[in-house]
N, C-alpha and C positions, 0 to 999 in steps of 0.2 A: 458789488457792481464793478465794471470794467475799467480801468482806467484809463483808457484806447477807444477810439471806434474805428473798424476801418471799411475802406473803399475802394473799392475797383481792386479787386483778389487778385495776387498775381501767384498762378502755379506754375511749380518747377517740379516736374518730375525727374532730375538728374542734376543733382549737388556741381554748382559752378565754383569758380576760385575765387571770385572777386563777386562783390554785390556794389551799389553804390546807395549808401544812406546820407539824407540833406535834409540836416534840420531847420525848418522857418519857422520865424513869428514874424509876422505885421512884415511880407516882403513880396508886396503883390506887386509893385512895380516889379522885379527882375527874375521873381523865382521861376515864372514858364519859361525866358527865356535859357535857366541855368536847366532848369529838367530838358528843357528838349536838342540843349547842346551837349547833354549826358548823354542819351537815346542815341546818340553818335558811337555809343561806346558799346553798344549792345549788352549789355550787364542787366541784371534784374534791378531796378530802383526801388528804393523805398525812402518815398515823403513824407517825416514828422513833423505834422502840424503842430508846433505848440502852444494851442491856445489862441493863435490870432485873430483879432480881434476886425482886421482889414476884410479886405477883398481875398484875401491869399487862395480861399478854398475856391473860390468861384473860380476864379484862375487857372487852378489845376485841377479840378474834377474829371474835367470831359480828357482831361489828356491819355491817351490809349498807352499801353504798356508798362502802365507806373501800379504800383504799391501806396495807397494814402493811409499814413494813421493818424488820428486825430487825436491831442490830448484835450480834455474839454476846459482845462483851466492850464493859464503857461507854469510851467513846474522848470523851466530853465533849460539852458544849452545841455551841459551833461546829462538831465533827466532825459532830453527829447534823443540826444545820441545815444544813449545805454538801450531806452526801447528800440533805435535803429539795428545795434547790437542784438537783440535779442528775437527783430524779425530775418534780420540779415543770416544769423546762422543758421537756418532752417536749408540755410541755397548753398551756404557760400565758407569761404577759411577764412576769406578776408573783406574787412571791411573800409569800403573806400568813404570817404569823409569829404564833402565839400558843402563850404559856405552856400546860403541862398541869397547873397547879396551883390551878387554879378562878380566880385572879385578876382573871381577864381577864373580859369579855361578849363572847362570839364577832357580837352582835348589831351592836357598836360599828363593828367592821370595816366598815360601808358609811360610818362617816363618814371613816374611811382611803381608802378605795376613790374617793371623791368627790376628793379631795386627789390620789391618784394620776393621779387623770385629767386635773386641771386641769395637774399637773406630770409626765409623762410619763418622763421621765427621773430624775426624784427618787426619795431613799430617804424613807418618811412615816414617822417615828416617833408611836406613839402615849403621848404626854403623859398622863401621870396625876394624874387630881385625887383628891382627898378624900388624899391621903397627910399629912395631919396631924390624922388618925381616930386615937382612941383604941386603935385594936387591930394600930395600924402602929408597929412596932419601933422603937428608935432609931437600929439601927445602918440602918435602911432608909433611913432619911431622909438619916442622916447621908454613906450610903454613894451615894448621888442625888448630895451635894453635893458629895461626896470628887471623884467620877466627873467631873461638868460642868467641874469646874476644869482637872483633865488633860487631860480632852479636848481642851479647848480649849488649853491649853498645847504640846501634843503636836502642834499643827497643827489639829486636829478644829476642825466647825462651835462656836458659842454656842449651848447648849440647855439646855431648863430641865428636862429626862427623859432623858440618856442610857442610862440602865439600862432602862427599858423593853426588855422583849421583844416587844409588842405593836407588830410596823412591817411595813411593807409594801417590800418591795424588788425593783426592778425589775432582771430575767432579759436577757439573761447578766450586765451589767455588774458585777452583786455577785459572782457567781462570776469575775471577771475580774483582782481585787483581791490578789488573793494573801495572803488573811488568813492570818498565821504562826498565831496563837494558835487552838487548837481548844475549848478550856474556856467557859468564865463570860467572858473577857475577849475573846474574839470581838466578843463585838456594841458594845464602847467601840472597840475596834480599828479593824473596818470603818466608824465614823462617821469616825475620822480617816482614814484611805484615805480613803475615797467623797473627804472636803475636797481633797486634794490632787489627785486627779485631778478636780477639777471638778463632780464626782456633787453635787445640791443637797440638802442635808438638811434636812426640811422637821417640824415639830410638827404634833401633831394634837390636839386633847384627847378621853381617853376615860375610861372610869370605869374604880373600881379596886375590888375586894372585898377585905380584909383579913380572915380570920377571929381569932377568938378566943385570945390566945395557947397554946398546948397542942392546938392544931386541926390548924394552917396545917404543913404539912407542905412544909420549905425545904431544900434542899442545896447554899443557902450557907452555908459557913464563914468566919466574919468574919477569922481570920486567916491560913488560908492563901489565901482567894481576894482579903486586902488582898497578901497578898504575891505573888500571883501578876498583878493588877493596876498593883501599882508596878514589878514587873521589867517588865511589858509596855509599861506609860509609859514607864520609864528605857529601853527598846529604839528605842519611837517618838519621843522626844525627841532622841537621838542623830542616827536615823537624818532628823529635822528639818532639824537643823542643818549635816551635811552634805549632802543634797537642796536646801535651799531656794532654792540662787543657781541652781538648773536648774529649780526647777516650783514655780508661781505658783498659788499658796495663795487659798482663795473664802475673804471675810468670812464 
């Protein structure tokens, strides 16, 4: 049986550069209006459902131009981005990444896109500023800094946004990485992969929205996604330590 089901076929007869994959769960308030400030961008979309349980589909069904795949049960952030990856190549070299929780400005994306071109082979993460806004959490901030330090411990690039989900990664090579983790820890995971095989991971800065506390609609859990974070460190640090006299690690 399928894993996927999808909706509303989007054909391309002529391989584009850039695709843009947005993965949701339970984000019916803000996802039509992130899909259709994407649609700005004219790029092929593709919408991973994963599993949500809300409104989300009824939301975005009827929306004309889009790509929907649905997973019938949530299998996590990295699970529902990796299928992004895998309908996203069909069109595109690269694959554009934004949150479905309003965070993001899908408009931002041409300053990523600019950055992809210049580095071809690089992963762009998009840097977030204003994240010491009043309506920005502390575990947010705090959990940016938690994140930069392992990464980089664990072999991963110096950056100053690993938690961004806002990044542009270039097709197939991100699918080529064999990212174990499927959840929330996917995207610190594949920054350290991309460093050891040489993939350059690059900053971008883009703007951030925070709403209002009692707004923002998040499905992080500060303690099982620290603890699901630190097993996936303690796996890549391991696995550091015995790799590293065989593959030579980018500043």
């Amino acid at each position: 049986m399928s894993q996927v089901n999808r909706h509303n076929g989007l054909h391309c007869k002529n391989k584009k550069k850039f695709a843009i994959v947005i993965p949701v769960y339970n984000h019916h308030q803000k996802v039509s209006h992130v899909i259709r400030s994407a649609l700005a961008l004219h790029l092929p979309i593709f919408v991973i459902d994963d599993g949500s349980s809300d409104l989300t589909f009824e939301k975005i069904k009827d929306i004309a131009g889009i790509h929907i795949v649905r997973h019938p049960k949530n299998l996590g952030k990295g699970a529902a981005i990796m299928t992004g990856f895998a309908e996203a190549a069909g069109v595109a070299d690269w694959a554009i990444t934004i949150d479905a929780d309003g965070q993001h400005d899908p408009a931002d994306a041409e300053k990523l896109m600019k950055a992809a071109i210049t580095s071809p082979g690089a992963i762009i993460v998009g840097m977030r500023t204003g994240m010491d806004g009043a309506h920005v959490l502390w575990t947010s901030r705090f959990g940016r800094q938690f994140s930069n330090f392992w990464v980089w411990i664990s072999g991963g690039p110096r950056l100053q946004d690993s938690q961004s989900g806002f990044r542009i990664y270039p097709l197939p090579e991100a699918m080529n990485l064999n990212v174990k983790s499927k959840r929330f820890e996917f995207e610190v995971e594949i920054l350290v992969l991309a460093n050891r095989h040489g993939i350059p991971v690059i900053e971008a800065p883009v703007n951030v929205n925070y709403d209002p506390a009692g707004e923002r609609i998040s499905h992080f859990r500060p303690w099982m996604d620290f603890f699901r974070n630190t097993r996936a460190f303690s796996r890549l640090i391991v696995e550091r330590i015995l790799i590293r006299p065989f593959v030579k690690e980018r500043d």
